[in-house]
Structures are given as structure tokens and as C-alpha cells.
C-alpha positions in Angstrom: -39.2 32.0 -26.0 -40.4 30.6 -29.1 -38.5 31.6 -31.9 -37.9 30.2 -36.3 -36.4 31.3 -39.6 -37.9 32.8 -42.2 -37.0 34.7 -45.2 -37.7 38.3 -46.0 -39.1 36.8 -50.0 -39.0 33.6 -51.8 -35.5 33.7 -52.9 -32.8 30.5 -53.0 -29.9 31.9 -51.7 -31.9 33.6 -48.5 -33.5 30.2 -47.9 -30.5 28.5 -48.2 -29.1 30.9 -45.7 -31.9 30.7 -43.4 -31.9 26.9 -43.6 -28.0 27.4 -42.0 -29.1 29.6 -39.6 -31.8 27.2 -38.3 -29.5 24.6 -38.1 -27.1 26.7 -36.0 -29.4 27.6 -33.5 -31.6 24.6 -33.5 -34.5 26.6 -33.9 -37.4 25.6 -36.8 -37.4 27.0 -40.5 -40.6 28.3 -41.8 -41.1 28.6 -45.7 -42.2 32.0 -46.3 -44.9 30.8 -48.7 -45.8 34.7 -49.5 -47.7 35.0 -46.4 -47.2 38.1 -43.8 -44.9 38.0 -40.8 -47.5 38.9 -38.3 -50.0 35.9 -39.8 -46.7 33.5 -39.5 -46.1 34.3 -35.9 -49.9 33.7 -35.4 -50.0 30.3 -37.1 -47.2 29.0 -35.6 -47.2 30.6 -32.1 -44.3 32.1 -31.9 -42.8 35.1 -29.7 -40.2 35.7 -32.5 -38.8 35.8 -36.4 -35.6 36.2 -37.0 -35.9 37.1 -40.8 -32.7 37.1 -43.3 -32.9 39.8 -45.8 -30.6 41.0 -48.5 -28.0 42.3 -46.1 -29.2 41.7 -42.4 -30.9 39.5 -40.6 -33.5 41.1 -37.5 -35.5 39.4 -34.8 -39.1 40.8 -35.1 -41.5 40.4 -32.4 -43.2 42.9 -30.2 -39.8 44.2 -30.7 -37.2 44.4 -33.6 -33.7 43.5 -32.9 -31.5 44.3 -35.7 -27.2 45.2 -35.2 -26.2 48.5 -36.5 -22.9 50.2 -35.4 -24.5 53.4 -35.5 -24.6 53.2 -31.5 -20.7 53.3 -31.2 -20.5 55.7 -34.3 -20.5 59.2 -32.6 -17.9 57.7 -29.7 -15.6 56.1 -32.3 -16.3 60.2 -34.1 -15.1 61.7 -30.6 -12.1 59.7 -30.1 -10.5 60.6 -33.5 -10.9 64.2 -32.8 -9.1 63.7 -29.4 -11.8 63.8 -27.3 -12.5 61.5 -24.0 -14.5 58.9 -23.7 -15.5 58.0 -20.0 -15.9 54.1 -20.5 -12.0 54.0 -22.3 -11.0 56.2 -19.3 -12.5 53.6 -16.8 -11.2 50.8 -18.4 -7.5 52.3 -18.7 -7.4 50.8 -22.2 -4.0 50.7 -24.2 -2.8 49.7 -27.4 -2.3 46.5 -27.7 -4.7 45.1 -24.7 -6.6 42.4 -24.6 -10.4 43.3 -23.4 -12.9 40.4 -21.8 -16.2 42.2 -22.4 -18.3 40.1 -20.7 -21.9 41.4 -21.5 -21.7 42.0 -25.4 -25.1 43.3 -26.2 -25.2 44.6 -30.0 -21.6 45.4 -29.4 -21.3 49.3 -29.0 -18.7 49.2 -26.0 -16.8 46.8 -28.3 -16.4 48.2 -31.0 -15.0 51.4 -29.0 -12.9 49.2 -27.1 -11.1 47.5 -30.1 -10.5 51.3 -31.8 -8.4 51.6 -29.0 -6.9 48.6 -28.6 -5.7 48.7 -32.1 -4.3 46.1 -34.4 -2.1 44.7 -32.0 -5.1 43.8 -28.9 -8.1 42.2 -29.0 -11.7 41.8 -27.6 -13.2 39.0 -26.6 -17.0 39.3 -26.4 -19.2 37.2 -24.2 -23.1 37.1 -25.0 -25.2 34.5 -23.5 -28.6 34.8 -25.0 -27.8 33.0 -28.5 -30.1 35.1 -30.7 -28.4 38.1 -29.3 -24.6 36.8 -30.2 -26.2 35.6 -34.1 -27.4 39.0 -34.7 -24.4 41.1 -33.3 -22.0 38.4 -34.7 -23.4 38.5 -38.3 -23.8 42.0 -38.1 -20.3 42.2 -37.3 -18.4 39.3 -39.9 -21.1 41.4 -42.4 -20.8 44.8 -42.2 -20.2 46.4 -45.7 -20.5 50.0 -45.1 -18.6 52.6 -46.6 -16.5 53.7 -43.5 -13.4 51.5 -43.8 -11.9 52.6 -39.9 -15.0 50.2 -38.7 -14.5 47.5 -40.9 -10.8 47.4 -39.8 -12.0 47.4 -35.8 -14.4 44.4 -36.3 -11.5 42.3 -37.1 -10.5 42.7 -33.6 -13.4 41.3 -32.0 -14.2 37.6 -31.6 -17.9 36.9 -30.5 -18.5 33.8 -27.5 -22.0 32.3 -27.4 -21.0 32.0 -23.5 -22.5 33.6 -20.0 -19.4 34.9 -17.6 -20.3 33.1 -14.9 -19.1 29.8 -16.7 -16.5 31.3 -19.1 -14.4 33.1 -16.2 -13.6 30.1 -14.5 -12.1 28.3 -17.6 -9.7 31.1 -18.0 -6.0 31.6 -16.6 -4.8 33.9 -14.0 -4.3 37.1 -15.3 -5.1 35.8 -19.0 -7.0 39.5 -20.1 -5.6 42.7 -19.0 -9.1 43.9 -18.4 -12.6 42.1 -17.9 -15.7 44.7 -18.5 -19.4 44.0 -17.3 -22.0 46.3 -18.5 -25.3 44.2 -17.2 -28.7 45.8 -18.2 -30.2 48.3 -16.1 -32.7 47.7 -13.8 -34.5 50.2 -14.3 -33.6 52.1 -18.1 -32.5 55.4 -18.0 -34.2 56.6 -21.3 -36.0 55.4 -24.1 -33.7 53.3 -27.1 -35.2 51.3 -29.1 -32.2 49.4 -29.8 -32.5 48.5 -26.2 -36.1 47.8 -25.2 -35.5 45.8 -28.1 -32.7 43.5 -25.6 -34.5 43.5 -22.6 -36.9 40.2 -23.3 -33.6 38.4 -24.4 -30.9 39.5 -22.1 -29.7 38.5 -18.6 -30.9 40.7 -15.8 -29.6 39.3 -12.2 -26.9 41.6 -11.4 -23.0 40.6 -11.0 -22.9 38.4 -7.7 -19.1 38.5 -5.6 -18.5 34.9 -7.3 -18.0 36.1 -10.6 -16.4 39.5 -9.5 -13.7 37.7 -7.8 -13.4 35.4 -10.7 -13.3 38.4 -13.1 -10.4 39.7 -10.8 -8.6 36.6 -10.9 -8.3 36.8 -15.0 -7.8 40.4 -15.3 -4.0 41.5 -15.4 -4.9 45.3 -14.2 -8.3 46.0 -13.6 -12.0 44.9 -13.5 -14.6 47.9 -14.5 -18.1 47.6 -14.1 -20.7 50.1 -15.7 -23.6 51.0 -14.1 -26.1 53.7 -13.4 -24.9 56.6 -11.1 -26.9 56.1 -8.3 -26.6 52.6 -8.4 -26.1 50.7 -5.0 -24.0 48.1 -6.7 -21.1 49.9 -6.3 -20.9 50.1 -2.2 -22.3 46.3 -2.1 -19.2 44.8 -4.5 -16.7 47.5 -2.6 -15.6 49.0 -5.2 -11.9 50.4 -5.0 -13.3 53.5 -7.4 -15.8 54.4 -9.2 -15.8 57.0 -11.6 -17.9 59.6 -13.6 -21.8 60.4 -12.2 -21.3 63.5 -11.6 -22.7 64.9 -14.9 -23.6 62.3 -16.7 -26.7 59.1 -15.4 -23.3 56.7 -15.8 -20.9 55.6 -13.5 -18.0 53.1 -13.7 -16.9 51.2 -10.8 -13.1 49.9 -11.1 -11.4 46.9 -8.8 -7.4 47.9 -9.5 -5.1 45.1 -9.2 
């Protein structure tokens, strides 16, 4: 995947920022020069921008990968008027708990997580493409909407440019009360823009028993893994439950210590 930095205009404090950003992710930094994105991507042969504007910075490509928090937006609504949400049901989350989501994505399980968690727990959030952990990350440290109750959960969440497979087994027994996968789907269940837009960056070999007992060793309660309803992953990791399917395309299979 070839990838650089560019700027959405000529402008000193966006190249100044891009410049950074190159350096961060040891990727090249193009000079905008005027000249369109597409015939930048064609000169240089690259799969991807990842441009800084004003207030965001997106990876454009065949796809455009940009962090919004609209995705957790009508769950976080739910939840204040008292309604259930099946992945905070699965997980058995409490105030104060400390949440290993191992698969961060652009962050919508998070964010839900760490509304329930409250000020007092915390989520850790692993992501192991790096352009996937920049954009949720800075999307996240630089969120300046109007709706205060988000800005007060992102606090709660710290962002690891890590894979699972070699964070888990740096952690203590029983160091996270609970450790969440939700690996992309195999096949996707309906069209999202948001995330067609992960597929050519994130991880797709599904959870091996390794990492599942490893994930059980760290986890003080439980071990919840989201997957599709009639998903065979379930019955091959032996889960001790699994949850939800029944209505909805989404099931949740739990290991209970």
C-alpha cells in the first residue's frame, strides 16, 4: 500500500501539520503545488492520500476514509433514553471497567463502551493498520462538535498502534475486566461506506485459539467476540454463549470466567 501527505490548499499551518504527520508514519510528503488529488496519486503512484484539511484529515483512494462519531451517535442516543444495547449487554459492562477492545476500527464500539464505563473506567483500543489508528486517533484528540457528552467520553479512550496477537501477551493476568474482538466480516452484511472504506486497510484472518486463550488470560470476567449470526466461529472457538441472532444479522459469542 503506497500511501503520502498532502494538504487540502497551500496553507503554512496544514503543511506544517502534514510535514508531522509524515514523519509520524514514515510515509512521504507531497507539496500540493495547486495540482488535483487524482493527477497527484497518478504522478506519484500511489494507492492513497491521506490529506489534512481545516478540521480533519481523510485517506482518499478508491475509497475515502475519514473518522466521524456519527456511527456510535444513535447507540450513545438509545442508551440515555434507557434503552439496550446488545453489544453493552454482551460485554456485561459496568461503571468503572476497564475495556481491551482489541479491533478499534473508526471507534464506534468504543465510544459506546466508554459511555458506559464512565469517568471512572477506561478503554483501551488496539488498531493495527497505522493509517487506521491516525485517522480514528486524531479524529478522536480533535473532535470539536457541539455535543459536549461525546467530548467527555473520548477522554476515556487511549488509542494503541498495536495488533492483539502481540499486545495480549505483554499484559498481566486478569489486567482488563473485559477484552472485545469485533474482526471484519468475511463477507459484509450491507453496504457502509464507512466500512468498504476499512476493508483494503484492515486485518481479515479471523481470531485463532492462541489469541482467544491469551485474551482469556487478561480478562478479569469475560471475553466477547462479535460476529455475524450465522457465523461458524462460534461452535469452532466453543463458545460458553453466545447471544443475540435471533432478530438481528449480529451475534455475540461470550467465554465467562
Amino acid at each position: 500500500m503506497k500511501v503520502a501527505v498532502t494538504t487540502s490548499k497551500e496553507d503554512l499551518l496544514l503543511i506544517s501539520r502534514a510535514e508531522a504527520i509524515a514523519a509520524e508514519l514514515d510515509i512521504p510528503y507531497i507539496k500540493r503545488r495547486r495540482t488535483s488529488l487524482d493527477k497527484l496519486r497518478n504522478e506519484h503512484n500511489l494507492d492513497y492520500l491521506l490529506i489534512v484539511e481545516q478540521d480533519r484529515v481523510i485517506l482518499k483512494g478508491a475509497t475515502i476514509l475519514a473518522w466521524h462519531p456519527s456511527m456510535a451517535v444513535p447507540r450513545l442516543k438509545e442508551l440515555r433514553e434507557g434503552k439496550q444495547d446488545p453489544m453493552v449487554e454482551a460485554l456485561g459492562l459496568k461503571p468503572g471497567y476497564s475495556v481491551l477492545d482489541c479491533t478499534l476500527g473508526l471507534g464506534a464500539d468504543a465510544l459506546v463502551a466508554a459511555s458506559i464505563v464512565g469517568e471512572n473506567g477506561h478503554v483501551t483500543a488496539l488498531e493495527a493498520d497505522k493509517y487506521i489508528a491516525f485517522i480514528t486517533k486524531w479524529g478522536l484528540q480533535n473532535f470539536s462538535g457541539q455535543n459536549t457528552h461525546i467530548q467527555t467520553i473520548l477522554e476515556r479512550i487511549t488509542v494503541l498502534n498495536r495488533s492483539y496477537d502481540e499486545y495480549l501477551p505483554s499484559q498481566p493476568d486478569n489486567s482488563h475486566d473485559v477484552v472485545y474482538f469485533d474482526p471484519m466480516f468475511r463477507y459484509s452484511l450491507k453496504k457502509s461506506s464507512a466500512l468498504n472504506a476499512l476493508r483494503p486497510f484492515a486485518r481479515h484472518e479471523p481470531l485463532t485459539e492462541v489469541s482467544l486463550q491469551e485474551a482469556f488470560r487478561v480478562a478479569r470476567y469475560r471475553v466477547v467476540l462479535k460476529e455475524t449470526s450465522k457465523s461458524l466461529e462460534f461452535s469452532r472457538l466453543k463458545a460458553h454463549l453466545v447471544t443475540g441472532g435471533r432478530y438481528s444479522n449480529l451475534a455475540y459469542g461470550i467465554w465467562i470466567k
